[in-house]
N, C-alpha and C positions, 0 to 999 in steps of 0.2 A: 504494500500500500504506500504512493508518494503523497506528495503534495499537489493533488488536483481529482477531479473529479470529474471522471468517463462513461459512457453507455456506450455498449456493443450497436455501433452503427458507425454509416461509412465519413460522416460528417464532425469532426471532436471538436467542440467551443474550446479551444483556450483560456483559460482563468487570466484575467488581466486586472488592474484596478481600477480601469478605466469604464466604470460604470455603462456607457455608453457605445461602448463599442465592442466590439467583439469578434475574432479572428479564427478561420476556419480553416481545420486544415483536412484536404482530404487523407481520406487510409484506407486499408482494406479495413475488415471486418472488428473490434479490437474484442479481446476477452478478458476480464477482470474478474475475481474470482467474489471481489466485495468492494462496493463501488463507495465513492466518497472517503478513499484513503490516499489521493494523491493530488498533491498540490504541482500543476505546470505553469513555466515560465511562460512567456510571448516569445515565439518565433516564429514568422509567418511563413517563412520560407521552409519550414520543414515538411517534410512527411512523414514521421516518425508514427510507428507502432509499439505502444503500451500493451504488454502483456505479463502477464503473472506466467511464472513458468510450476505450473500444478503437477507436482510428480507422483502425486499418490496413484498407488495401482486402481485400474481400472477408470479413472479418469481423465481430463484432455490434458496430453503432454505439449507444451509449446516452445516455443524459441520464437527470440524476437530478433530480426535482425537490419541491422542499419549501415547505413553507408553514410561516409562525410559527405552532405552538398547533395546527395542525389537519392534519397528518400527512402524507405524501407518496406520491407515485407513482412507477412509473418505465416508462419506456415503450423497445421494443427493435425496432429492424429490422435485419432480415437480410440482409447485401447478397448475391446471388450473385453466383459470380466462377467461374459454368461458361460452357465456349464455348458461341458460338451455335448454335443448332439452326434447323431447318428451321422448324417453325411460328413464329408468330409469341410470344416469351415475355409469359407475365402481368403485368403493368402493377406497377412496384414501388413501393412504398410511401417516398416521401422520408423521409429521418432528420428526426427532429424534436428540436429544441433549445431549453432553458432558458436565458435569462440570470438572474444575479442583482444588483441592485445593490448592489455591495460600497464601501463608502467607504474613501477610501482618505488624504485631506486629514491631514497632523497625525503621519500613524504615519511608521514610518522607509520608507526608499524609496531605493533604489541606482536607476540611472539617466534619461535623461532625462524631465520632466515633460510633455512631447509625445509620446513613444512608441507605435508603433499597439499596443503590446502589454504590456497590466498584468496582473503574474499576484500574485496575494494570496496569501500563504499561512496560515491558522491550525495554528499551529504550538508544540511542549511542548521544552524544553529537554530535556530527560529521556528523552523518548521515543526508544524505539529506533530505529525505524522513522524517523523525523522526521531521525532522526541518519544513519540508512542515507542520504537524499533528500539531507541534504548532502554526505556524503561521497562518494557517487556520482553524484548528474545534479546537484547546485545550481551548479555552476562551469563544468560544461562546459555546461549550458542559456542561462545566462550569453554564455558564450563564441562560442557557436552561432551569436547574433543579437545583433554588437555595437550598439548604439546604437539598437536597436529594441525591448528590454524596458525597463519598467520593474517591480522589483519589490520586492511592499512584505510585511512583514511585522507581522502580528498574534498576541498569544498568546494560547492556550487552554491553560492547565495543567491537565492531569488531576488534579487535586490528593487526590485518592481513591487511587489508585493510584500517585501521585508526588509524594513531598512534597518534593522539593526541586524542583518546575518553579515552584512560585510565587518564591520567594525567586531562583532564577535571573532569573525576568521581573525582577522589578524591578530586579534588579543589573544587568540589562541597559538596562532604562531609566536608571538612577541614571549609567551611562557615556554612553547621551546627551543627558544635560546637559549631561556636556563632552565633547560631539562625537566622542564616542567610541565611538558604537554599532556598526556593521559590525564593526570590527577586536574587542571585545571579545565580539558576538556569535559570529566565528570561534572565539572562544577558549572560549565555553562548550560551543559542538556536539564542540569535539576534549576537553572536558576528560575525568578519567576519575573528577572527583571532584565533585559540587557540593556544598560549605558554602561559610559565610562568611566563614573565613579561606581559602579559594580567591580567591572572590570580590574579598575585596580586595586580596592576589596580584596578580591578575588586573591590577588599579587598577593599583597599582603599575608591572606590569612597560609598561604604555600611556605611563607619564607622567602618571596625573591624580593630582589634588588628592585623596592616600586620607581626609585628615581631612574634607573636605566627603562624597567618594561614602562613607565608610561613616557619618555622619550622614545620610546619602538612605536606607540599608538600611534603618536602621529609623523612620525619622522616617513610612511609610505615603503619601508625597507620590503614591504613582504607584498603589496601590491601587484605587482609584476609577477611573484607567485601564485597567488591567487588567479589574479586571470589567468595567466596558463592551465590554471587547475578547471576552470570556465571554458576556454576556448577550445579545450581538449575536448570535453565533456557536449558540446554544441557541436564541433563538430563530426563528432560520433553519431550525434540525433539522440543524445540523455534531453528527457524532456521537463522531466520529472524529480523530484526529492522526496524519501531518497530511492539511490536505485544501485545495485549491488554488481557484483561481477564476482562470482564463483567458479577459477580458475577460468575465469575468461566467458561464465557462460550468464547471460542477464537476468536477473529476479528485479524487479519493478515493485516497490511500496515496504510497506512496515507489515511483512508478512510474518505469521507466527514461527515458532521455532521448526516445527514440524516441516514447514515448508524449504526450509533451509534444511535440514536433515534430509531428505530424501535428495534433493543431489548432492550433497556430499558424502550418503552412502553410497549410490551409483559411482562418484567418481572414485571414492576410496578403494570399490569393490573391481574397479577399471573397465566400470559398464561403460560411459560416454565415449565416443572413440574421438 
C-alpha cells in the first residue's frame, strides 16, 4: 500500500493538491489488492502501472514492470488452486517476473553486506502509509529473517503534497554524518510533528553535535542526494510511496508482513529465476 489511491480501471486520477485539476494517466488494467493505501506524486508524463505483487498460493501472481520515459506494462497469471479432475487440466501459464537494478552502494543499509536478501525501499517521511509499513511489518520483516536481509533505504519526498518530507530527508541525512541514521530515522516515522526545531530535538536527545547537524539543515550539502534518490526513482516510473524492490523484484504500498514473506520464501527457496 503507497501513498495514493487507485481502482482497477484503465484511466488512474493522480493525487495532486491542486484541488482543481486533475491528471490522467493512461495504463493497462491496475490490481491492488486494498485500495486507499497509496499516496502518488504528479507526473503526467508517465505510464506507470501500480501493482501489489500477491504471492499467496492460489491467487493473482503479478509483476509490475517499467521502463524510464517510455511507460509500462503489467502482466497477470492466474494460478488455480481447484482439485484435480478427471481430464487432463490446461497447461498453465508460468508467473513471469521483472527485476530491476536498484543501487544500492553509498545509501544507509541495516544489515549484512552479503545477505541473499536486499529489499530497497523509496520511501516519504510524511507519508502515511510509509509510516503504517513501519509501524506494522518494518521490525517484525526484520525480525523474520535475522541475518538474511539487508535493507536499504532511499527517499522520494512527495514534496507536492508534503512539504515537510524534504527537510525530514535531509535531517535524516544530516544525522548520518554522525552515524546517527537508523536510531534518528526511528524517531522521524514515530514523530507526530516534522519542523526544524523537532529536528534538532531530535539531535539533541541522540547525542550529536546540534551546532554542526543544524549547520547541515541548511547548508543544502545532501540536496543533490536526494534528488538523485528522486530522479532515479521517476525515472524508473516509482509513482508511488512507498514502494519496495525485493532483490530487484517491485511490491507497491504498506503491505503486511505476509506479503513480503512469500517472495522472499520463493527467492530464498530459488523459485524466481
Amino acid at each position: 500500500m503507497p501513498c495514493m489511491t487507485t481502482k482497477p480501471k484503465k484511466s488512474i486520477p493522480i493525487l495532486d493538491n491542486d484541488d482543481d485539476e486533475e491528471d490522467v494517466v493512461e495504463t493497462p488494467a491496475v490490481i491492488q489488492q486494498e485500495p486507499e493505501e497509496t499516496i502518488t506524486f504528479k507526473k503526467s508524463h508517465f505510464y506507470s502501472v501500480l501493482v501489489v505483487l500477491a504471492f499467496a498460493v492460489g491467487v493473482l501472481v503479478g509483476y509490475v514492470a517499467w521502463g524510464p520515459g517510455s511507460g509500462a506494462t503489467a502482466a497477470v497469471t492466474q494460478q488455480q488452486a481447484a482439485a484435480p479432475v478427471a481430464q487432463a487440466p490446461a497447461a498453465q501459464q508460468a508467473p513471469q517476473y521483472q527485476r530491476y537494478d536498484i543501487p544500492t552502494a553509498g545509501f544507509p543499509s541495516l544489515g549484512p553486506d552479503d545477505a541473499p536478501i536486499v529489499v530497497v525501499e523509496f520511501s516519504d517521511f510524511q507519508c502515511p502509509f510509509c509510516r503504517r509499513f513501519h509501524d506494522e511489518t518494518y521490525q517484525s520483516l526484520l525480525d523474520a529473517y535475522p541475518g538474511q536481509i539487508r535493507f536499504v533505504y532511499r527517499n522520494l519526498p512527495l514534496t507536492s503534497i508534503h512539504p515537510n518530507a524534504m527537510p525530514a530527508a535531509v535531517a535524516s541525512l544530516c544525522a548520518n554524518d554522525q552515524n546517527a541514521y537508523w536510531d534518528y530515522h526511528e524517531k522521524l516515522f514515530s514523530s507526530e510533528q516534522l519542523d526544524e526545531e523537532t529536528y534538532i530535538r531530535y539531535a539533541a536527545d541522540l547525542g550529536l553535535d546540534t551546532e554542526k547537524f543544524t549547520a547541515c539543515l541548511s547548508s543544502g550539502s545532501h540536496d543533490a542526494e536526494i534528488q538523485g534518490d528522486m530522479d532515479f526513482a521517476i525515472n524508473l516510473g516509482v509513482q508511488s510511496t512507498p514502494t519496495f524492490f525485493v532483490n530487484g523484484l517491485a511490491i507497491v504500498g504498506a503491505q503486511p508482513l505476509t506479503n513480503f514473506q512469500q517472495i522472499i520464501e520463493k527467492e530464498l527457496a530459488g523459485e524466481i529465476p
